[in-house]
PyMOL Python script that loads the backbone (N, CA, C, O; Angstrom):
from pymol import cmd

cmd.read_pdbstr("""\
ATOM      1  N   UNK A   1      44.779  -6.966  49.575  1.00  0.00           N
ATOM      2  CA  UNK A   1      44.153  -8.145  50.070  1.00  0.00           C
ATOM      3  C   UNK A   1      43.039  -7.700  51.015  1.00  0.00           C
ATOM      4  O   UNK A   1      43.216  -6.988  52.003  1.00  0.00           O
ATOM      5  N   UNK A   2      41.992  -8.148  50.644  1.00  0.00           N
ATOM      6  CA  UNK A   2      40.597  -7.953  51.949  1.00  0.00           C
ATOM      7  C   UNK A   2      40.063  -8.945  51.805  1.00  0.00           C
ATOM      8  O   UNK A   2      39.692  -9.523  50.783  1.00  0.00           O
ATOM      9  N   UNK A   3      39.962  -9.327  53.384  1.00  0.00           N
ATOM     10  CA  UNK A   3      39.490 -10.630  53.986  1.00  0.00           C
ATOM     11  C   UNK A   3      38.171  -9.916  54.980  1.00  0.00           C
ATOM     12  O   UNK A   3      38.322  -8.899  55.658  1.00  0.00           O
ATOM     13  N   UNK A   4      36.653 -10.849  54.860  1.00  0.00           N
ATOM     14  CA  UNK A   4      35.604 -10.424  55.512  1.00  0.00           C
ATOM     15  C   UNK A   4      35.078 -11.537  56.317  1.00  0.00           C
ATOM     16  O   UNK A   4      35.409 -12.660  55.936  1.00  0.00           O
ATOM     17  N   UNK A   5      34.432 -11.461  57.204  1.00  0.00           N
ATOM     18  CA  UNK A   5      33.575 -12.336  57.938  1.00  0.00           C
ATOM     19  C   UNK A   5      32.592 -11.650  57.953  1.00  0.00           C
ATOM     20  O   UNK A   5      32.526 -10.478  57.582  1.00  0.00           O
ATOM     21  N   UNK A   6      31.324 -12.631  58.588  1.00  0.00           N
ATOM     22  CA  UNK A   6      29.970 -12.498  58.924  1.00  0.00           C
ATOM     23  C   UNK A   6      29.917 -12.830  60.249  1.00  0.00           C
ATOM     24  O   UNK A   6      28.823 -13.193  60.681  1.00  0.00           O
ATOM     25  N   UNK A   7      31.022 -12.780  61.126  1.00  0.00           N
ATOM     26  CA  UNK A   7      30.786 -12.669  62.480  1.00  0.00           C
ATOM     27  C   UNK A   7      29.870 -12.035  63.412  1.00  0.00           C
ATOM     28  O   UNK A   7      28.678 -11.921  63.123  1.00  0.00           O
ATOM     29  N   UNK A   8      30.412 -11.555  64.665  1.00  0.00           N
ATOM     30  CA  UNK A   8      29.425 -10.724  65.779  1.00  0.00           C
ATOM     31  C   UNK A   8      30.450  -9.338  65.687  1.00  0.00           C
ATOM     32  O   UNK A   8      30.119  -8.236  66.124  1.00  0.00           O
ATOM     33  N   UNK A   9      31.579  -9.596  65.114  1.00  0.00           N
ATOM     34  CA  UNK A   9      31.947  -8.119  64.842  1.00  0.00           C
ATOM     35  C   UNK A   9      32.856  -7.682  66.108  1.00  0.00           C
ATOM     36  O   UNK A   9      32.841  -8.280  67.184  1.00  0.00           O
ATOM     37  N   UNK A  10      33.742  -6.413  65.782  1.00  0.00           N
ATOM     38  CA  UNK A  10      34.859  -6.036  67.436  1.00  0.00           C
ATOM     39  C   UNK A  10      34.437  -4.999  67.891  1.00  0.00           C
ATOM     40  O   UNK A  10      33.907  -4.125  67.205  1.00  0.00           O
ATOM     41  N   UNK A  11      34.648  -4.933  69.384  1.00  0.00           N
ATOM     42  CA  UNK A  11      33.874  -3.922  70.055  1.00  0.00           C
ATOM     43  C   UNK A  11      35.379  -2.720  69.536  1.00  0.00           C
ATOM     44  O   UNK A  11      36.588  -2.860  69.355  1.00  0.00           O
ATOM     45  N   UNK A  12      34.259  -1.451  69.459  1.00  0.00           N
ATOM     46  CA  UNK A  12      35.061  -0.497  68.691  1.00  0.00           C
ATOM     47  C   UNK A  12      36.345   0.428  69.229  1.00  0.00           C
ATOM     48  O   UNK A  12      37.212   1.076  68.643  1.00  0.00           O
ATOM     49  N   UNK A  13      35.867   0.027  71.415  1.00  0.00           N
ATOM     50  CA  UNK A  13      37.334  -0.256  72.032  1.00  0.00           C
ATOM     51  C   UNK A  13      38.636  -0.705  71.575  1.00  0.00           C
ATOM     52  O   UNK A  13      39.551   0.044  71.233  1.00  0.00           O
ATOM     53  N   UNK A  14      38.668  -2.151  71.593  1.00  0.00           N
ATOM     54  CA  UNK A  14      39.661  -3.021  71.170  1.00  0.00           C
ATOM     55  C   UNK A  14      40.043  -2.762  69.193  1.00  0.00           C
ATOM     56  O   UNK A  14      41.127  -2.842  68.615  1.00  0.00           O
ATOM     57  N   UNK A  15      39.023  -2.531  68.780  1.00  0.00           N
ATOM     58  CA  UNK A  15      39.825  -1.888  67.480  1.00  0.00           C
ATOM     59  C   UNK A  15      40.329  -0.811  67.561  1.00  0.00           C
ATOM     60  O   UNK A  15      41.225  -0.729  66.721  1.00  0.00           O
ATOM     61  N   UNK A  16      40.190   0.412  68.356  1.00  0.00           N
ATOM     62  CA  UNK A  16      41.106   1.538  68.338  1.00  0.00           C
ATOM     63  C   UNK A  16      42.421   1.320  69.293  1.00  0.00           C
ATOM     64  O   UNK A  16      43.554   1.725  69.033  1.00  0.00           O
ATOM     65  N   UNK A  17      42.018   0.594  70.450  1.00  0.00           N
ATOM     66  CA  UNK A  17      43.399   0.564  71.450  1.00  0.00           C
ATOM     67  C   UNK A  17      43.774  -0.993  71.492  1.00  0.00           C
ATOM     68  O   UNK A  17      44.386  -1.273  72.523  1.00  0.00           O
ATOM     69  N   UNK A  18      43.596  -1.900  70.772  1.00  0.00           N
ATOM     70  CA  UNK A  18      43.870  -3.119  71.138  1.00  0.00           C
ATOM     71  C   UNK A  18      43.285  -3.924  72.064  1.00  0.00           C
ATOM     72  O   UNK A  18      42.307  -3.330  72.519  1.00  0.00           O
ATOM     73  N   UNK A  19      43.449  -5.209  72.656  1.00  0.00           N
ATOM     74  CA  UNK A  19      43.549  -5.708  73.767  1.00  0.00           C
ATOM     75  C   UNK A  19      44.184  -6.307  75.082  1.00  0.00           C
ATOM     76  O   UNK A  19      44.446  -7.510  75.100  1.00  0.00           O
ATOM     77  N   UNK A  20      44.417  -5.592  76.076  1.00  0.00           N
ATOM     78  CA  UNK A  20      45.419  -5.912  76.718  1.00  0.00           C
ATOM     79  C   UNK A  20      46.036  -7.597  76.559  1.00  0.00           C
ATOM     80  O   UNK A  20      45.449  -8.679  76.588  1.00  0.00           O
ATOM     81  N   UNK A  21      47.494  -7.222  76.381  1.00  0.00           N
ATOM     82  CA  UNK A  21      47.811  -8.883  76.201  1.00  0.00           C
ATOM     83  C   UNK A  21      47.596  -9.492  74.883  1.00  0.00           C
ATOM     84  O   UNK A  21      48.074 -10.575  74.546  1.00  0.00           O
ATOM     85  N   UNK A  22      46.981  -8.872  74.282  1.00  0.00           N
ATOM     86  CA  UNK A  22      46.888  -9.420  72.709  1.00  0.00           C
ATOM     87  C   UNK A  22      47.848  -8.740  71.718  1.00  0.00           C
ATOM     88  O   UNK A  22      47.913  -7.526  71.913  1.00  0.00           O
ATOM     89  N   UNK A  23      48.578  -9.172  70.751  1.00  0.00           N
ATOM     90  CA  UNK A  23      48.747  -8.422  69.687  1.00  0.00           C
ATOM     91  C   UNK A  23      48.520  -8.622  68.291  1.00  0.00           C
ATOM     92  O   UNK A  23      49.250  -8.298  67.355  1.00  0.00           O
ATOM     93  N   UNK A  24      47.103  -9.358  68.268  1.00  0.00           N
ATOM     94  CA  UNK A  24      46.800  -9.414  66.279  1.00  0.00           C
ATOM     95  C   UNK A  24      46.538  -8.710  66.123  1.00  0.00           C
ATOM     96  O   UNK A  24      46.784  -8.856  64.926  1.00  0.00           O
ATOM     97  N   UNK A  25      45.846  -7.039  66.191  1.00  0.00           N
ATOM     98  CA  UNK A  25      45.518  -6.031  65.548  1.00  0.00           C
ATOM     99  C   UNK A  25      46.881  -4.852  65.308  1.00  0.00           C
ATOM    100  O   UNK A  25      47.307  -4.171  64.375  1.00  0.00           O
ATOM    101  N   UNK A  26      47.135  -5.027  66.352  1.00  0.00           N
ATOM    102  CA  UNK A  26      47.906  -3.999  66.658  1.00  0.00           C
ATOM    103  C   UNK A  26      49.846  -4.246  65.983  1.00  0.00           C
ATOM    104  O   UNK A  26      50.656  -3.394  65.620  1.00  0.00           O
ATOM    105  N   UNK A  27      49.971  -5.833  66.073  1.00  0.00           N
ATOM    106  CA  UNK A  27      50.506  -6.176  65.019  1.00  0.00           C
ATOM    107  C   UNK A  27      50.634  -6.413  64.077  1.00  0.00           C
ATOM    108  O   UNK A  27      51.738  -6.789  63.683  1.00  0.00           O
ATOM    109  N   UNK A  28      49.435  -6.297  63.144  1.00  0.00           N
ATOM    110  CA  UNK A  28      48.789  -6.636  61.463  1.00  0.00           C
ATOM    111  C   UNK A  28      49.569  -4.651  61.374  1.00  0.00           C
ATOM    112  O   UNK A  28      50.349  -4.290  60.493  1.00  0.00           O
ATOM    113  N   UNK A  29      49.200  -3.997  62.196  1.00  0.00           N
ATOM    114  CA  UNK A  29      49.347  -2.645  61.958  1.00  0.00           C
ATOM    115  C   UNK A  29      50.493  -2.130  61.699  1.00  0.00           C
ATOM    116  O   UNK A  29      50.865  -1.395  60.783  1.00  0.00           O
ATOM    117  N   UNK A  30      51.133  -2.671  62.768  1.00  0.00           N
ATOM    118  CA  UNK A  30      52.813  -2.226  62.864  1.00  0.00           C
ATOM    119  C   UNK A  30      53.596  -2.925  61.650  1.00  0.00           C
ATOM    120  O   UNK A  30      54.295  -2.106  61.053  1.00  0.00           O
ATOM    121  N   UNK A  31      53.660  -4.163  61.153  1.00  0.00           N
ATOM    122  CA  UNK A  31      53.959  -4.814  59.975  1.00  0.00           C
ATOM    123  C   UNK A  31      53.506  -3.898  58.577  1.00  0.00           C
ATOM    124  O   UNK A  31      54.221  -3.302  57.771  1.00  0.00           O
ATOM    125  N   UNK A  32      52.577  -3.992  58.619  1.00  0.00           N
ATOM    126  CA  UNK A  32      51.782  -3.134  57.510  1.00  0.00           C
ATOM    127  C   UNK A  32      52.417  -1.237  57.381  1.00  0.00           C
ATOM    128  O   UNK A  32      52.247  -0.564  56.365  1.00  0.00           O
ATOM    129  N   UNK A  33      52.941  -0.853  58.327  1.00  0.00           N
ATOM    130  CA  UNK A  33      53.570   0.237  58.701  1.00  0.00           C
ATOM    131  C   UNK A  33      54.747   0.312  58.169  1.00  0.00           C
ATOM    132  O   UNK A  33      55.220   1.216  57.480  1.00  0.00           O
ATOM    133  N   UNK A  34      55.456  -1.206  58.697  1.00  0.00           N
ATOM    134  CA  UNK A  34      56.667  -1.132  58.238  1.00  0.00           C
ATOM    135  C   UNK A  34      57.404  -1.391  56.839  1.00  0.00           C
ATOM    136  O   UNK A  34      58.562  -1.424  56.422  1.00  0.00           O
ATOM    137  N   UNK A  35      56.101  -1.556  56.338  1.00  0.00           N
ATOM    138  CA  UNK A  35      56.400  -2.253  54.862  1.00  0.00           C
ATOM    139  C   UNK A  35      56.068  -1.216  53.977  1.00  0.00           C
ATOM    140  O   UNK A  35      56.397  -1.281  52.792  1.00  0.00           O
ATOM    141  N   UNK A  36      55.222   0.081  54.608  1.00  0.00           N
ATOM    142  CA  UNK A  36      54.546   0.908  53.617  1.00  0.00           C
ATOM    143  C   UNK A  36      53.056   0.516  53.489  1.00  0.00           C
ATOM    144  O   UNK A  36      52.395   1.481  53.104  1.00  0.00           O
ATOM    145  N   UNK A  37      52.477  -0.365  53.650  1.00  0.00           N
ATOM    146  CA  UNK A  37      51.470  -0.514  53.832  1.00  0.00           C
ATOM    147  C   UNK A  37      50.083   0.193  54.090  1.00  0.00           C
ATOM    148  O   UNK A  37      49.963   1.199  54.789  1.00  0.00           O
ATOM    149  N   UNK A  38      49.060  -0.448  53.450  1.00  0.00           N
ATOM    150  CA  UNK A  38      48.071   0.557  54.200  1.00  0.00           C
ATOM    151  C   UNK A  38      47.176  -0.684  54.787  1.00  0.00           C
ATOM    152  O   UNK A  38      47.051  -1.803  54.287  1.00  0.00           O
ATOM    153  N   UNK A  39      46.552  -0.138  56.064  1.00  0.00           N
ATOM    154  CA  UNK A  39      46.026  -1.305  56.920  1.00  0.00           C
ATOM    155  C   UNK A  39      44.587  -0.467  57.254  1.00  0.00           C
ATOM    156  O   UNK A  39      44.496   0.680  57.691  1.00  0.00           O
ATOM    157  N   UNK A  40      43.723  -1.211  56.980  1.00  0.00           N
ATOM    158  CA  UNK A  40      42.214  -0.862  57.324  1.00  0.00           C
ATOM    159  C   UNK A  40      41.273  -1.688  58.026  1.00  0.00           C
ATOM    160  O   UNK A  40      41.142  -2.659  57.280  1.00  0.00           O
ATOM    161  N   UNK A  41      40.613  -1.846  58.936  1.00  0.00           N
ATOM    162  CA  UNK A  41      39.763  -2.327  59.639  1.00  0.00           C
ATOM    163  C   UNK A  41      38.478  -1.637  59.434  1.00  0.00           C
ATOM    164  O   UNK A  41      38.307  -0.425  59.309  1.00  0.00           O
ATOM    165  N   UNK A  42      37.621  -2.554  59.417  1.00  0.00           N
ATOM    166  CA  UNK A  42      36.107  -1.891  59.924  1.00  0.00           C
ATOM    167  C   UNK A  42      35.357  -3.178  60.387  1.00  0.00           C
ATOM    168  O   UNK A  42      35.516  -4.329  59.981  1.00  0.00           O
ATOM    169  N   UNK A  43      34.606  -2.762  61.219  1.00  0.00           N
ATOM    170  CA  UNK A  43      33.882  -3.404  62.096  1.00  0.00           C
ATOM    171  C   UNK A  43      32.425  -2.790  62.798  1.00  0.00           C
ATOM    172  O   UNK A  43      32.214  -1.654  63.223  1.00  0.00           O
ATOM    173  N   UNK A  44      31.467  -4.034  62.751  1.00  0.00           N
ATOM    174  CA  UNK A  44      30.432  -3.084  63.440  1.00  0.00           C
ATOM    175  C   UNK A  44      29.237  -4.313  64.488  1.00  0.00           C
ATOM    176  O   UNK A  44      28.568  -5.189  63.939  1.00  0.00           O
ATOM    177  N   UNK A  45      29.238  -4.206  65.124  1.00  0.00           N
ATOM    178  CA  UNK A  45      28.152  -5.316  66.260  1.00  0.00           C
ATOM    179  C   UNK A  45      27.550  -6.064  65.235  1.00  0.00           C
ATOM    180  O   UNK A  45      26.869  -5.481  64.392  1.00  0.00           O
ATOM    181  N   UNK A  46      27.701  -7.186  65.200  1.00  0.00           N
ATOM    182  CA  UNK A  46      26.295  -8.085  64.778  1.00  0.00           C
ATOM    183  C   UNK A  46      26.452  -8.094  63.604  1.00  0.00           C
ATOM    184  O   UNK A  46      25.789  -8.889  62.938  1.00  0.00           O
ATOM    185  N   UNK A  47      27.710  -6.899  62.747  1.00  0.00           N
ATOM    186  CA  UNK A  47      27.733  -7.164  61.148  1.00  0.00           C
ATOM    187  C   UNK A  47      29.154  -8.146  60.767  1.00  0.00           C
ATOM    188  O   UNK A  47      29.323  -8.513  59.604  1.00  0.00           O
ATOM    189  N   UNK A  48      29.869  -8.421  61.559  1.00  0.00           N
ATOM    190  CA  UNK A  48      31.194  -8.999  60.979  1.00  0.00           C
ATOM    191  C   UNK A  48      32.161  -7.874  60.839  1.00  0.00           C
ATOM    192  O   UNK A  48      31.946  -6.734  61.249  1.00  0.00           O
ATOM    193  N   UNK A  49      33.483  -8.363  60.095  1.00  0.00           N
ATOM    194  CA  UNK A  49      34.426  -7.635  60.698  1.00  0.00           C
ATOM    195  C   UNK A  49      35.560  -7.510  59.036  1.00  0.00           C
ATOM    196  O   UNK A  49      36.106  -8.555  58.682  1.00  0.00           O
ATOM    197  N   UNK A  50      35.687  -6.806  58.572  1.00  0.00           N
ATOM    198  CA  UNK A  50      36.588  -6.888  57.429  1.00  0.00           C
ATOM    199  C   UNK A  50      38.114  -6.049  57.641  1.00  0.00           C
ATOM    200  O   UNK A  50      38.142  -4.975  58.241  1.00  0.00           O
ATOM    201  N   UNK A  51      39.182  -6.594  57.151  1.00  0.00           N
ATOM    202  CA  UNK A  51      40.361  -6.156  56.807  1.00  0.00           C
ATOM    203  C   UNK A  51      40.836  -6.078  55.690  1.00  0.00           C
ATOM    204  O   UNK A  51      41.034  -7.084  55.009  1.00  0.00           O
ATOM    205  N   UNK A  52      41.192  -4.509  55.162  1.00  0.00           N
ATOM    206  CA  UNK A  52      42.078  -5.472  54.100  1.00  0.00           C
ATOM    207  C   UNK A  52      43.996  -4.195  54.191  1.00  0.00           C
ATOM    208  O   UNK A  52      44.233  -3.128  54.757  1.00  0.00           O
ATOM    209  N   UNK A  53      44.642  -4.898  53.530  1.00  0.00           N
ATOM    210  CA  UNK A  53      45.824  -4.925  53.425  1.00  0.00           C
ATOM    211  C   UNK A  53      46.447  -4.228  52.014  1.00  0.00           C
ATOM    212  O   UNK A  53      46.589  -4.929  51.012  1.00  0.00           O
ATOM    213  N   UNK A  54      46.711  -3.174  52.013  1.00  0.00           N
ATOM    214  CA  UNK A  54      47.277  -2.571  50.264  1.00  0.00           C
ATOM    215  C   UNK A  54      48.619  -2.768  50.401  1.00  0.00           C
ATOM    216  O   UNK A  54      49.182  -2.427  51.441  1.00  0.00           O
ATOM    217  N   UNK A  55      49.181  -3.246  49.537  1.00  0.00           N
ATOM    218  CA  UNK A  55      50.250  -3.253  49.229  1.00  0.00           C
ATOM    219  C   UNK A  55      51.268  -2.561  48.528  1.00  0.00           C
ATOM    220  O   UNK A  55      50.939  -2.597  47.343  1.00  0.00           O
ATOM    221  N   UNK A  56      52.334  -1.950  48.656  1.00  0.00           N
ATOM    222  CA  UNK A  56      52.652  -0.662  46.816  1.00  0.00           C
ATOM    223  C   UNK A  56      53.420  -1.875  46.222  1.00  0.00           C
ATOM    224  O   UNK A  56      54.090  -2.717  46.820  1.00  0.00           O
ATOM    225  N   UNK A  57      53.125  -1.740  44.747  1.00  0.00           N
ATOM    226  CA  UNK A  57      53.761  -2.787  43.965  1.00  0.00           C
ATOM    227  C   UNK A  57      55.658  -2.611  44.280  1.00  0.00           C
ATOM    228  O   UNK A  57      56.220  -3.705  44.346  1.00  0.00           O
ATOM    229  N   UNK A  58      56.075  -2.056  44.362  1.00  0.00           N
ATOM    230  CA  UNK A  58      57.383  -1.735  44.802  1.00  0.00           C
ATOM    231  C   UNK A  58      57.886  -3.158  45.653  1.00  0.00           C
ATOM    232  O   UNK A  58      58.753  -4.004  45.433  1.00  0.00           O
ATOM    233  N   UNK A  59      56.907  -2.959  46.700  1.00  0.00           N
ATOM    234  CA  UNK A  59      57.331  -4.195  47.973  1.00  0.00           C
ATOM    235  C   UNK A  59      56.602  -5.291  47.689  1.00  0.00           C
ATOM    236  O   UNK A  59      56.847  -6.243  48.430  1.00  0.00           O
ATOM    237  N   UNK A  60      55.369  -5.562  46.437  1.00  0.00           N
ATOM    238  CA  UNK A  60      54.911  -6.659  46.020  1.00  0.00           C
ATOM    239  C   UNK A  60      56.011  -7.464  45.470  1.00  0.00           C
ATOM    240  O   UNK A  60      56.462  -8.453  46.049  1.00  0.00           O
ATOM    241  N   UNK A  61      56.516  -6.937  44.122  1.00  0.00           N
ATOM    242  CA  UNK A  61      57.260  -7.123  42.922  1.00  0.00           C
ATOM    243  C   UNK A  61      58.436  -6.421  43.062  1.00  0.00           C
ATOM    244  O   UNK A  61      58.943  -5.861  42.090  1.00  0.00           O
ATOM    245  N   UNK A  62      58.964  -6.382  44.239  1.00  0.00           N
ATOM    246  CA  UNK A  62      60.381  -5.721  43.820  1.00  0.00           C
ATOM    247  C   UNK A  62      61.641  -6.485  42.751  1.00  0.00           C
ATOM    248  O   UNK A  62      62.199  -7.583  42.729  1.00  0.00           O
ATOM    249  N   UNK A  63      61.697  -5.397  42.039  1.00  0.00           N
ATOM    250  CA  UNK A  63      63.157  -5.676  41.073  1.00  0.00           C
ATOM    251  C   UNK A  63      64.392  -6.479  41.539  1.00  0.00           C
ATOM    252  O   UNK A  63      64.760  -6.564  42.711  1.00  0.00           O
ATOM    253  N   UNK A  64      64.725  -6.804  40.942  1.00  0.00           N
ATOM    254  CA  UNK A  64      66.075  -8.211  41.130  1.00  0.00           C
ATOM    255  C   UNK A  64      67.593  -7.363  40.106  1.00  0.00           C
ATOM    256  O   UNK A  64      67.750  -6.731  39.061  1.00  0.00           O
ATOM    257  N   UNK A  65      68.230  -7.776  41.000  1.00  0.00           N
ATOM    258  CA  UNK A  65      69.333  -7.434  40.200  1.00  0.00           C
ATOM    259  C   UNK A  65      69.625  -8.321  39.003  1.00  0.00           C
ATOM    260  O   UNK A  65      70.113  -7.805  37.998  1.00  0.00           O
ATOM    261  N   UNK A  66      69.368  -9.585  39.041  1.00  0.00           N
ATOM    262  CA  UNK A  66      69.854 -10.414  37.760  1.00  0.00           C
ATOM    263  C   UNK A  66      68.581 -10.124  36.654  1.00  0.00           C
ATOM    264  O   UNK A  66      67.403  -9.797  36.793  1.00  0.00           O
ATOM    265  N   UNK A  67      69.548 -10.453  35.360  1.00  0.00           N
ATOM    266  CA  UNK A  67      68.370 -10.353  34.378  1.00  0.00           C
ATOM    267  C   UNK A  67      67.911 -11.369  34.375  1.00  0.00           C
ATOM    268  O   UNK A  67      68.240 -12.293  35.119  1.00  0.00           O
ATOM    269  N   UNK A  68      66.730 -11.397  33.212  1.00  0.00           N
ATOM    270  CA  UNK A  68      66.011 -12.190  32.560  1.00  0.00           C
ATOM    271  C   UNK A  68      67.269 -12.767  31.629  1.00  0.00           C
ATOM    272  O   UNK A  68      68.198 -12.122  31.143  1.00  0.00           O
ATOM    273  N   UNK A  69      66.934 -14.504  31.521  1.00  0.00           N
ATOM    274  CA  UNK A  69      67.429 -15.207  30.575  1.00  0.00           C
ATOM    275  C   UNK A  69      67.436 -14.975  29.290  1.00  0.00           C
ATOM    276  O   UNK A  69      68.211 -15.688  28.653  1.00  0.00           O
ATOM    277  N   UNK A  70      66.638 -13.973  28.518  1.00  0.00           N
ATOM    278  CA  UNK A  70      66.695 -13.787  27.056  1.00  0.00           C
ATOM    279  C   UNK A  70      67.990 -12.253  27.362  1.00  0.00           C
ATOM    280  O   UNK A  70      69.028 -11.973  26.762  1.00  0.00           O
ATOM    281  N   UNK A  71      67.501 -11.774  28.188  1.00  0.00           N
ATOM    282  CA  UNK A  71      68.606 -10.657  27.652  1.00  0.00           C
ATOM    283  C   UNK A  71      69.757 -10.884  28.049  1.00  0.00           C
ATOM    284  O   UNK A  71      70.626 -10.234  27.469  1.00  0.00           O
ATOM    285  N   UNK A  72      70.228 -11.863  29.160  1.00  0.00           N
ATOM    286  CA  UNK A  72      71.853 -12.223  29.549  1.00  0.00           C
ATOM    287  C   UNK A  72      71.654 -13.374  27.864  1.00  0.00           C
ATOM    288  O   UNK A  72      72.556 -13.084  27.078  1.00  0.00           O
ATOM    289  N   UNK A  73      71.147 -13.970  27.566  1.00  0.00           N
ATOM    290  CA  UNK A  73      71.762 -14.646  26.188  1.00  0.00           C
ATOM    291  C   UNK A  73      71.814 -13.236  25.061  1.00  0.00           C
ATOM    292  O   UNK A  73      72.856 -12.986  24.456  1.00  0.00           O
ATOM    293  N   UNK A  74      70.832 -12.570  24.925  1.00  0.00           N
ATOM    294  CA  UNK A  74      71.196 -11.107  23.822  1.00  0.00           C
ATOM    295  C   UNK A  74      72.432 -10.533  23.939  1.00  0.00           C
ATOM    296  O   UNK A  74      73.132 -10.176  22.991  1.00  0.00           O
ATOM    297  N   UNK A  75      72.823 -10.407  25.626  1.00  0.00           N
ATOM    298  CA  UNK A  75      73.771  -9.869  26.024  1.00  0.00           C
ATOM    299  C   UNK A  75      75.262 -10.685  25.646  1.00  0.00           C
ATOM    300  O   UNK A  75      76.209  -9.980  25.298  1.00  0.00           O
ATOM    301  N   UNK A  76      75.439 -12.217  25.727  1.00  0.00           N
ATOM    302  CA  UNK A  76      76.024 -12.825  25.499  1.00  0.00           C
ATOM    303  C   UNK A  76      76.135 -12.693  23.648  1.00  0.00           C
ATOM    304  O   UNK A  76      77.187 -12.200  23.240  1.00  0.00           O
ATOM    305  N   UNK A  77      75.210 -13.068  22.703  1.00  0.00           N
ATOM    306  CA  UNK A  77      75.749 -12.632  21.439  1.00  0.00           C
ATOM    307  C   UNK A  77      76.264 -11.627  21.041  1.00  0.00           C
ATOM    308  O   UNK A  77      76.944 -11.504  20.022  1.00  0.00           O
ATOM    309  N   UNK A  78      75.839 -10.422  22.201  1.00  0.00           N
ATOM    310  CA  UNK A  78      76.469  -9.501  21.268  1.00  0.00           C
ATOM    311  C   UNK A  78      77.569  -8.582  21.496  1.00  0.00           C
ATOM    312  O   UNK A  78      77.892  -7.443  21.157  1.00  0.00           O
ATOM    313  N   UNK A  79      78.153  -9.828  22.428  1.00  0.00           N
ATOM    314  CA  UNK A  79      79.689  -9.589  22.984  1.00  0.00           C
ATOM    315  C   UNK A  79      79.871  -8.943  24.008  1.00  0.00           C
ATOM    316  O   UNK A  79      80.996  -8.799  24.487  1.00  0.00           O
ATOM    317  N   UNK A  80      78.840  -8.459  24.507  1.00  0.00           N
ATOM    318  CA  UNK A  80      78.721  -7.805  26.214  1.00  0.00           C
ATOM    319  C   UNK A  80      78.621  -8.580  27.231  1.00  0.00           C
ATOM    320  O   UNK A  80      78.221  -8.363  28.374  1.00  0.00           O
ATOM    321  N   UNK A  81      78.991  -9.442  26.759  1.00  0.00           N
ATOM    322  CA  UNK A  81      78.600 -10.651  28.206  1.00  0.00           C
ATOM    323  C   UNK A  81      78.588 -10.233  29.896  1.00  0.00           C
ATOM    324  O   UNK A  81      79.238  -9.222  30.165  1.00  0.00           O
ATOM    325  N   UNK A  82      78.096 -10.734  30.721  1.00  0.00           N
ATOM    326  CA  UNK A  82      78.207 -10.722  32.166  1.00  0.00           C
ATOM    327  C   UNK A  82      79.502 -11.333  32.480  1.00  0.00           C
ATOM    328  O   UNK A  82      79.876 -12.484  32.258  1.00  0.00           O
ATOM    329  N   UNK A  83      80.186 -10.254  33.097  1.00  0.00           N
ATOM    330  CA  UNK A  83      81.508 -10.574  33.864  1.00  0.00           C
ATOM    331  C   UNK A  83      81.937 -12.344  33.542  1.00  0.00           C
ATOM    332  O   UNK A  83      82.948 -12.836  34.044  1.00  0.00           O
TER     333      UNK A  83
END
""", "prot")
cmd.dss("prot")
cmd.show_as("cartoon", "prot")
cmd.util.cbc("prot")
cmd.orient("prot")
């Protein structure tokens, strides 16, 4: 996911150390950390300010233990049924 503006852009302080008392950067980070994530910022005076967010398909689309409805019915004809 990358999201951009055409803002005035972050002083390049507060994008490396945060802002005292604030935590949207620094929490987009730690989330994004904890998920596996990759978290990118760039920013520059007077140009606006973009983020974006990678995701690994793993934690997009993670797998489910139940099946799909065609194969619990396959499974059901052909005498293997689910418990």
């Amino acid at each position: 996911m990358r999201v951009r503006d055409d803002g005035s852009g972050i002083d390049e302080q507060i994008l490396n150390s945060g802002k005292s008392g604030h935590w949207g950067l620094s929490g987009m980070r730690e989330r994004a950390e904890k998920i596996g994530a990759q978290f990118k910022i760039w920013s520059r005076p007077g140009a606006g300010t973009e983020v974006e967010v990678i995701i690994p398909a793993k934690v997009a689309y993670p797998r489910t233990q139940k099946s799909s409805p065609w194969l619990r019915a396959k499974s059901a004809m052909s005498g293997k049924g689910q418990g």
